[in-house]
Backbone as a printed PyTorch tensor [residue, N CA C, xyz], in Angstrom:
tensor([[[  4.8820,  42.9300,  42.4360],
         [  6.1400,  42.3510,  42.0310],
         [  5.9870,  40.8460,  41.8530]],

        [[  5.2550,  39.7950,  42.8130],
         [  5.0600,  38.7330,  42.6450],
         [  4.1540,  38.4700,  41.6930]],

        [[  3.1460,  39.3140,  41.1280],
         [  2.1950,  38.8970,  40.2380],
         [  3.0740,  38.8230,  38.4850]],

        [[  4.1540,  39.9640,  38.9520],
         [  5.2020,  40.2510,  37.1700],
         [  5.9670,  39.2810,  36.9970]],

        [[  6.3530,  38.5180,  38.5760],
         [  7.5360,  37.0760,  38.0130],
         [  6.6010,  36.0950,  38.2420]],

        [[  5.1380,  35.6740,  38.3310],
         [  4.8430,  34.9110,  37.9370],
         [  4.0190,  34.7980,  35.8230]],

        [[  3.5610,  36.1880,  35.6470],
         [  3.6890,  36.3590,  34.4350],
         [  4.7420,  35.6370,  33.6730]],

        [[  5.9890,  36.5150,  33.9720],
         [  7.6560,  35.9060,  33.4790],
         [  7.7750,  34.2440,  33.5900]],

        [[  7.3270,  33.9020,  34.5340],
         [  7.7550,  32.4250,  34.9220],
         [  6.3780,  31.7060,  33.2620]],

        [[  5.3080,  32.4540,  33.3790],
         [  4.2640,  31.6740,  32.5950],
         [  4.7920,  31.9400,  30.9340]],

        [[  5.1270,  33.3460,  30.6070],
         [  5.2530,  33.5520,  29.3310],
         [  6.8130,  32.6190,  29.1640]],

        [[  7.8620,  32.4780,  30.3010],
         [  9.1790,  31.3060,  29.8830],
         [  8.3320,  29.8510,  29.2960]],

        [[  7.3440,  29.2970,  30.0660],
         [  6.6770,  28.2220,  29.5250],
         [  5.9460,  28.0730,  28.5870]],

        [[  5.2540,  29.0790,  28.1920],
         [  4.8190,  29.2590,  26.8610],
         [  5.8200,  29.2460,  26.0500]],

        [[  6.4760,  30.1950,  25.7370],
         [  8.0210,  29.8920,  25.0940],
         [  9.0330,  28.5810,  24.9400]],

        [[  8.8750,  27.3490,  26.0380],
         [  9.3510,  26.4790,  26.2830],
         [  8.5110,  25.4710,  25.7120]],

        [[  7.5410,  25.5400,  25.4970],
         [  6.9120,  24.8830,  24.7450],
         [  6.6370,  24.9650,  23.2090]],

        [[  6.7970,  26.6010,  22.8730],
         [  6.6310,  26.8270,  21.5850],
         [  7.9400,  26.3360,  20.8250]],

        [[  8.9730,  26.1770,  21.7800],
         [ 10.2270,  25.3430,  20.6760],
         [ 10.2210,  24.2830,  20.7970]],

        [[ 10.8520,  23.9450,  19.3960],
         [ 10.9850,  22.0450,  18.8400],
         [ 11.8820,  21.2800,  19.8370]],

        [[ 11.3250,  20.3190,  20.1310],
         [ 11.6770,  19.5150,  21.5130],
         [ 13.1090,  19.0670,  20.6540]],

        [[ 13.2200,  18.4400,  19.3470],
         [ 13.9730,  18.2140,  18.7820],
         [ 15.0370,  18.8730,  17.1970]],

        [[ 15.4330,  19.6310,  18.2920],
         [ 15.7300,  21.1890,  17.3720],
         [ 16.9440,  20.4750,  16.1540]],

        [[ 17.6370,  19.9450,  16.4300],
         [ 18.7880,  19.2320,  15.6780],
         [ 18.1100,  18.5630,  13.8930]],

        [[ 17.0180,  18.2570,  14.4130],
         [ 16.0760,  17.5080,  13.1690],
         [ 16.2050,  18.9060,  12.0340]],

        [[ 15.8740,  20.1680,  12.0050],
         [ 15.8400,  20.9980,  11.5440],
         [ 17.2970,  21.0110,  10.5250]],

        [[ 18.1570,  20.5180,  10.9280],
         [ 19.5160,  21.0720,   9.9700],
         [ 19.5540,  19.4400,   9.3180]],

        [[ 18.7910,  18.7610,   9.0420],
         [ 18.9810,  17.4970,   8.6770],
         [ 18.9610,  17.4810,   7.3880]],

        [[ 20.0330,  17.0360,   6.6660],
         [ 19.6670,  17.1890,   4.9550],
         [ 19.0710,  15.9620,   4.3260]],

        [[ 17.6840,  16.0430,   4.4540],
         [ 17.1310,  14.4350,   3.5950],
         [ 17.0900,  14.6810,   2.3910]],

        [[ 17.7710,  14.2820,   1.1460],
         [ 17.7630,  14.3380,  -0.1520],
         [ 17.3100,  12.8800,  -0.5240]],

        [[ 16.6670,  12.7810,  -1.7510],
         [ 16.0070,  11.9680,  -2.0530],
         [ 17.2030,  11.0110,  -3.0850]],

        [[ 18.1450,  11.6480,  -3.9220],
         [ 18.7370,  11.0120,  -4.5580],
         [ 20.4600,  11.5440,  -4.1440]],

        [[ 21.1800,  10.7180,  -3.8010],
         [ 22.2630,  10.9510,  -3.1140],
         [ 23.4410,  10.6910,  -4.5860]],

        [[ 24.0240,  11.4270,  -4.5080],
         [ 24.8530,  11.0480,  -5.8440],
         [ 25.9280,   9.8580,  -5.8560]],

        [[ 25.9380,   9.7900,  -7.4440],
         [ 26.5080,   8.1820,  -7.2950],
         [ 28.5370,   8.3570,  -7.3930]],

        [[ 28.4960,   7.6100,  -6.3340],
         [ 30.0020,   8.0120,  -5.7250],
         [ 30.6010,   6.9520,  -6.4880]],

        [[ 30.1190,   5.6940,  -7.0130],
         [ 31.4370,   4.4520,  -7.2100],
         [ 31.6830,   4.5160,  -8.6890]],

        [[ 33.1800,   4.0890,  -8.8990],
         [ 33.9960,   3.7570,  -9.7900],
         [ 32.9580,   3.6040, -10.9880]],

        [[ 33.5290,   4.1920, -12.0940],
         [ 32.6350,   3.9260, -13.4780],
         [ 33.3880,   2.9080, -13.9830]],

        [[ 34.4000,   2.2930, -13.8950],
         [ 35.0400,   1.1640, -14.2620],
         [ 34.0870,   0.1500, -13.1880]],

        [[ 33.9100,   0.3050, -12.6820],
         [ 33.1200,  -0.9840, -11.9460],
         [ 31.8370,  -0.7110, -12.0740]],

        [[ 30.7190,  -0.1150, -12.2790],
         [ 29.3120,  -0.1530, -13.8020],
         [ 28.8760,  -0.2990, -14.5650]],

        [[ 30.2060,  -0.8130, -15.4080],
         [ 30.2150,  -0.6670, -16.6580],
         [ 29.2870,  -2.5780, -16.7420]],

        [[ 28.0770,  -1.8960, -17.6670],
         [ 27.3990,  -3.0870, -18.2870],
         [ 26.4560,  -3.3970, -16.8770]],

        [[ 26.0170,  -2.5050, -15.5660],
         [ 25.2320,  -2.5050, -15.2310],
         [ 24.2940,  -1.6940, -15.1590]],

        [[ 23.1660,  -2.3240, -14.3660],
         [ 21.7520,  -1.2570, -14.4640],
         [ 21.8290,  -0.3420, -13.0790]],

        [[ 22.1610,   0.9820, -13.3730],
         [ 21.8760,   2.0310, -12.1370],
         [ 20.3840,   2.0380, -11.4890]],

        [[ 20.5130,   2.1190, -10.7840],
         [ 19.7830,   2.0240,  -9.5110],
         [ 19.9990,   2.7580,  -8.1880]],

        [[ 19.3220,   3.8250,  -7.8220],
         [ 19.3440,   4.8060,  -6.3440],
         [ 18.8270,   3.3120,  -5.0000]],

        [[ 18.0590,   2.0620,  -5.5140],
         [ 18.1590,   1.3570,  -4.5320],
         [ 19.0480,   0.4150,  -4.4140]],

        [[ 19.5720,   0.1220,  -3.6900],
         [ 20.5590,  -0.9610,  -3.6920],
         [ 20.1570,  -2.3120,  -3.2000]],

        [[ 20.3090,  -3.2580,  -4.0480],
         [ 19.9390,  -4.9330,  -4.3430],
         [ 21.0520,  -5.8920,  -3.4180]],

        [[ 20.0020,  -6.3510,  -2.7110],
         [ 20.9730,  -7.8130,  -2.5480],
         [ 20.9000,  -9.0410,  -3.2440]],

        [[ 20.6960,  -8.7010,  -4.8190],
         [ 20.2380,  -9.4660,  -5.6010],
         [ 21.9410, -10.5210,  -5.8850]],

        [[ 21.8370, -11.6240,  -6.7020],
         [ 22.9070, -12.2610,  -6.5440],
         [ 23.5470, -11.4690,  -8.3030]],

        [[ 24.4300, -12.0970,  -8.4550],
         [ 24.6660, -11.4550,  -9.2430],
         [ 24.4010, -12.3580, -10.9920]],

        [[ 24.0750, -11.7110, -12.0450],
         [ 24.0310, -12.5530, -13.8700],
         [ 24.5680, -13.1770, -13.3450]],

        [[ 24.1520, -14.8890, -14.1750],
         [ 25.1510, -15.7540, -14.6310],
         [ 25.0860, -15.1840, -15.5910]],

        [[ 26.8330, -15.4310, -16.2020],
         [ 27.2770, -15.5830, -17.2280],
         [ 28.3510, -16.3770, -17.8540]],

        [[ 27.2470, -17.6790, -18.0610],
         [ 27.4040, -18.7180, -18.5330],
         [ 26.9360, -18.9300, -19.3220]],

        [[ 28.3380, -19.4170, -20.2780],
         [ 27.9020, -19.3230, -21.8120],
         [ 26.8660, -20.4470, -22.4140]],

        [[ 27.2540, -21.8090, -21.7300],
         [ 26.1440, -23.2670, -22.1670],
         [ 24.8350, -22.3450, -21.2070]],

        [[ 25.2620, -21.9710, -20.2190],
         [ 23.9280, -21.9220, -19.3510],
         [ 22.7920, -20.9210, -20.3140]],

        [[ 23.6880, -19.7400, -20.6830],
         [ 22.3160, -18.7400, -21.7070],
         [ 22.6730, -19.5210, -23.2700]],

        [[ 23.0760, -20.6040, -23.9350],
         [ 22.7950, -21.3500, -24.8420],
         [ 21.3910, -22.1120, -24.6030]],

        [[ 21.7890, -22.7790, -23.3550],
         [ 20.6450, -23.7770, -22.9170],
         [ 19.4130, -22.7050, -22.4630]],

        [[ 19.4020, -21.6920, -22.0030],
         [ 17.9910, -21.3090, -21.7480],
         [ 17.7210, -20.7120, -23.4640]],

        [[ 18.2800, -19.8780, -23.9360],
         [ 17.9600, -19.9320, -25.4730],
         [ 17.4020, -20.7240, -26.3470]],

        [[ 17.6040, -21.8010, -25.9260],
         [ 17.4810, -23.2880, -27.2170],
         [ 15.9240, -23.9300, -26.6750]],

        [[ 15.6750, -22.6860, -25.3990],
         [ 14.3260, -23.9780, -24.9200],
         [ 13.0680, -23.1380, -25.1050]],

        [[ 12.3600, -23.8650, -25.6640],
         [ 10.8190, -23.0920, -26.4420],
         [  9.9860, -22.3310, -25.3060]],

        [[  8.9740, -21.7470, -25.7180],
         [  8.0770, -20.9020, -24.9020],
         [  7.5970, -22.2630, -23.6850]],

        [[  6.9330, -23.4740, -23.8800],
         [  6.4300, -24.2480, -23.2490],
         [  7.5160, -24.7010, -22.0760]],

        [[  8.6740, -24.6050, -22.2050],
         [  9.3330, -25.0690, -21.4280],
         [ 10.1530, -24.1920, -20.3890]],

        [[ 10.1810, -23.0110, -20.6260],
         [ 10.2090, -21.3880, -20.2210],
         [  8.6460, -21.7330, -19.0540]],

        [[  7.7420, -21.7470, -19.4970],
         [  6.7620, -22.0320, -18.7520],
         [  6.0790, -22.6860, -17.6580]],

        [[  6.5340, -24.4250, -18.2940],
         [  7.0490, -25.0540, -17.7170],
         [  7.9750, -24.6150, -16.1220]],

        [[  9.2720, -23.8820, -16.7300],
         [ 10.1570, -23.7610, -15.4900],
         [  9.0470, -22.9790, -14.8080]],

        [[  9.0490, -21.5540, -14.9420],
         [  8.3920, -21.2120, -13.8430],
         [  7.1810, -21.4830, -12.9370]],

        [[  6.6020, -22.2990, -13.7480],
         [  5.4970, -22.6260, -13.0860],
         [  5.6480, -23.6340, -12.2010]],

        [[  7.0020, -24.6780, -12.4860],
         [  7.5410, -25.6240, -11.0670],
         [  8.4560, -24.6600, -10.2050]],

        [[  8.7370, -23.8550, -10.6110],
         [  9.1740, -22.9430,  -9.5060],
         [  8.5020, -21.9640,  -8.3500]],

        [[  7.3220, -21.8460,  -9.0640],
         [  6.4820, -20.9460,  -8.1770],
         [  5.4390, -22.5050,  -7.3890]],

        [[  5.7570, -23.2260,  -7.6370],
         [  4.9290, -24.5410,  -7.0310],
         [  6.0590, -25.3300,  -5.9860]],

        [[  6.8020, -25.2990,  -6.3060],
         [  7.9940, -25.3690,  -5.3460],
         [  7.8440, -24.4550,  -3.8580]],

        [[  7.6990, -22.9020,  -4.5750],
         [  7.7070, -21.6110,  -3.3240],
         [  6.3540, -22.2110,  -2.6470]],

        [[  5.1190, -22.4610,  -3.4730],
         [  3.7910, -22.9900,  -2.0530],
         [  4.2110, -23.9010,  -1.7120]],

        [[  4.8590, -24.9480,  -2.2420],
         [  4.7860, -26.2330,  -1.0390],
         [  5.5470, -25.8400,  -0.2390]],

        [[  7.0540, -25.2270,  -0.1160],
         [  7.6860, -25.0120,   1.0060],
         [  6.4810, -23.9390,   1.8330]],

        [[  5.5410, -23.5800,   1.2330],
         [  4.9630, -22.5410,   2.2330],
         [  3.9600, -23.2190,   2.7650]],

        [[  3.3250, -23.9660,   2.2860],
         [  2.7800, -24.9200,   3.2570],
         [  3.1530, -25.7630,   4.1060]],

        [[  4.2670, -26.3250,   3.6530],
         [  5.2090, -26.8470,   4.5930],
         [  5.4070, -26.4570,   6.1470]],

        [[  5.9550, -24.9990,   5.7780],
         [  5.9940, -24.2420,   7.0770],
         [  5.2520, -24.0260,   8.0610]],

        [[  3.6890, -23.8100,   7.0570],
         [  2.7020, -23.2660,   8.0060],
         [  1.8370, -24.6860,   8.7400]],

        [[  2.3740, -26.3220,   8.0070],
         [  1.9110, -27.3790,   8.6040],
         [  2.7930, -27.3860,  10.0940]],

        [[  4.4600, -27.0700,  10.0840],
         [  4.8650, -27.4750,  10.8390],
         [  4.2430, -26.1890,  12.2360]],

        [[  4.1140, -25.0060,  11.8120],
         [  3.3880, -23.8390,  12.6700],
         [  2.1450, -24.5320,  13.3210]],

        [[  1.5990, -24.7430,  12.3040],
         [ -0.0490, -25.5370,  12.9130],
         [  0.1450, -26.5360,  13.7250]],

        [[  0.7390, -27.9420,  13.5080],
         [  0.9020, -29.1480,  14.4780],
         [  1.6230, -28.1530,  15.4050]],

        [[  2.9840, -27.9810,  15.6980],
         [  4.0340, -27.1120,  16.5680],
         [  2.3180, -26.7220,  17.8730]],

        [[  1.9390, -25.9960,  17.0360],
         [  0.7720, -25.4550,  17.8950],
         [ -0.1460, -26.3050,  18.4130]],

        [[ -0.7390, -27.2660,  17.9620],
         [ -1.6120, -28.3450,  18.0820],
         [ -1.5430, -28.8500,  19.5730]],

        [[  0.1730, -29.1480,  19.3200],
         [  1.0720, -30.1250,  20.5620],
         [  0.7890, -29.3600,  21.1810]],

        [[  1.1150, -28.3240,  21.1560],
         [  1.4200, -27.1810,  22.4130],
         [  0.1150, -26.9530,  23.2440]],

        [[ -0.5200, -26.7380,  22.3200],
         [ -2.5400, -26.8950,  23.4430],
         [ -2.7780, -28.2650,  24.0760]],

        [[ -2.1710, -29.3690,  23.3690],
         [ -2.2310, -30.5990,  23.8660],
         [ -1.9790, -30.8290,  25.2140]],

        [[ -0.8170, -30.8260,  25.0060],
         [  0.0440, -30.7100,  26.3810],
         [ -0.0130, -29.5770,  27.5980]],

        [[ -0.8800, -28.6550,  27.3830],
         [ -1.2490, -27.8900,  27.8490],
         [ -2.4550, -28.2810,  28.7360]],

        [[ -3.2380, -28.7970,  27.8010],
         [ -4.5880, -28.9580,  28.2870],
         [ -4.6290, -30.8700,  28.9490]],

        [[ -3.8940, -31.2910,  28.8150],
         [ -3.3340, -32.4210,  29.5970],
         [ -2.7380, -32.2670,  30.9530]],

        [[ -2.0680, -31.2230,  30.7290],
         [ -1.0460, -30.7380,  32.1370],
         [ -2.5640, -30.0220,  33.0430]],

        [[ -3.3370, -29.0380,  32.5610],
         [ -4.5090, -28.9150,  33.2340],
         [ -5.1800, -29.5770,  33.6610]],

        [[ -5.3750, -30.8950,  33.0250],
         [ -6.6920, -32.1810,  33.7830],
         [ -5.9600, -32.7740,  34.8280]],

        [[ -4.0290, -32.9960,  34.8860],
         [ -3.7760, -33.5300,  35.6730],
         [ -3.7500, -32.4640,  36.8770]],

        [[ -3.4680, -31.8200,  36.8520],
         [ -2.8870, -30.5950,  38.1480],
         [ -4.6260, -30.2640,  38.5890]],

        [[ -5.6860, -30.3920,  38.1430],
         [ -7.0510, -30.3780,  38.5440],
         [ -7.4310, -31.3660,  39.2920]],

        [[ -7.0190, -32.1270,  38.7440],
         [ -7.2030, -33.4000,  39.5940],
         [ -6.7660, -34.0480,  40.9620]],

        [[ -5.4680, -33.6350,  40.7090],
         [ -4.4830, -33.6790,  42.1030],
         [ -5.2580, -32.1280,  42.7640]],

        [[ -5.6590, -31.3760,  42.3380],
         [ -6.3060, -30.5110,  43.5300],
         [ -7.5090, -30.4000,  43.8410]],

        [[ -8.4470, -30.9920,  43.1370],
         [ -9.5680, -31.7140,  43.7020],
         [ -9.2610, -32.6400,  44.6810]],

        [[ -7.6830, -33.7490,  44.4930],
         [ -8.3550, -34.7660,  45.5330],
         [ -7.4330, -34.3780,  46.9550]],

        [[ -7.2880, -33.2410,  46.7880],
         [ -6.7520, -32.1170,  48.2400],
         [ -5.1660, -32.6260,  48.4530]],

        [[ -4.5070, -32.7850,  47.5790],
         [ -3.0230, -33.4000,  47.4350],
         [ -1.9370, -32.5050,  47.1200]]])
C-alpha cells in the first residue's frame, strides 16, 4: 500500500511538472497587425503606418516649402551636411564632458588615497 501512494505521489509530480508553469500565456492573442481603429477624417493626407511615430508633425509652411524649393542641389547639401556636423560635435561634446567628469573623479580619488595612506602610515 505504501509503495502505490508513493508511485501516486511520483506520477502527481511528473504531471506537475509536465504543465505550463504559465498556463494563462496560452489564450494570449498576439496578432501582428491590429486593425486601424481611428477616424478617417483625421488620415486624411497621411501616411499609414502599424508603427506609431513620435515624429513631430509637416510643416506646412507656405514661404518655408517656397524657400526650400528655390534652393539648388548644393545648398540642400550644404544643409545637411551642417546638420549632421552639428549631431558630432554635440556628440563629442558629451563624451568630453563623460571623459574629464571621469578624469576628476580618479583624481580625487587617488588623492584622497595618498592622503588617508599617509595618515596611516604615520599611526594617526
Amino acid at each position: 500500500m505504501a509503495h502505490r501512494e508513493e508511485s501516486d505521489e511520483e506520477e502527481e509530480q511528473r504531471e506537475a511538472l509536465r504543465e505550463p508553469l504559465l498556463e494563462h500565456l496560452h489564450s494570449i492573442n498576439l496578432r501582428r497587425h491590429a486593425p486601424n481603429s481611428t477616424s478617417q477624417v483625421a488620415i486624411i493626407g497621411s501616411n499609414l503606418c502599424p508603427i506609431e511615430s513620435l515624429d513631430y508633425e509637416m510643416i506646412e509652411n507656405d514661404l518655408f516649402n517656397q524657400d526650400w524649393r528655390s534652393r539648388g542641389r548644393a545648398a540642400i547639401l550644404q544643409y545637411i551636411f551642417l546638420k549632421w556636423t552639428l549631431c558630432f560635435l554635440v556628440g563629442i561634446l558629451a563624451g568630453a564632458v563623460g571623459f574629464f567628469n571621469n578624469l576628476a573623479i580618479e583624481n580625487l580619488a587617488g588623492i584622497k588615497f595618498v592622503a588617508f595612506s599617509k595618515l596611516m602610515l604615520a599611526n594617526k
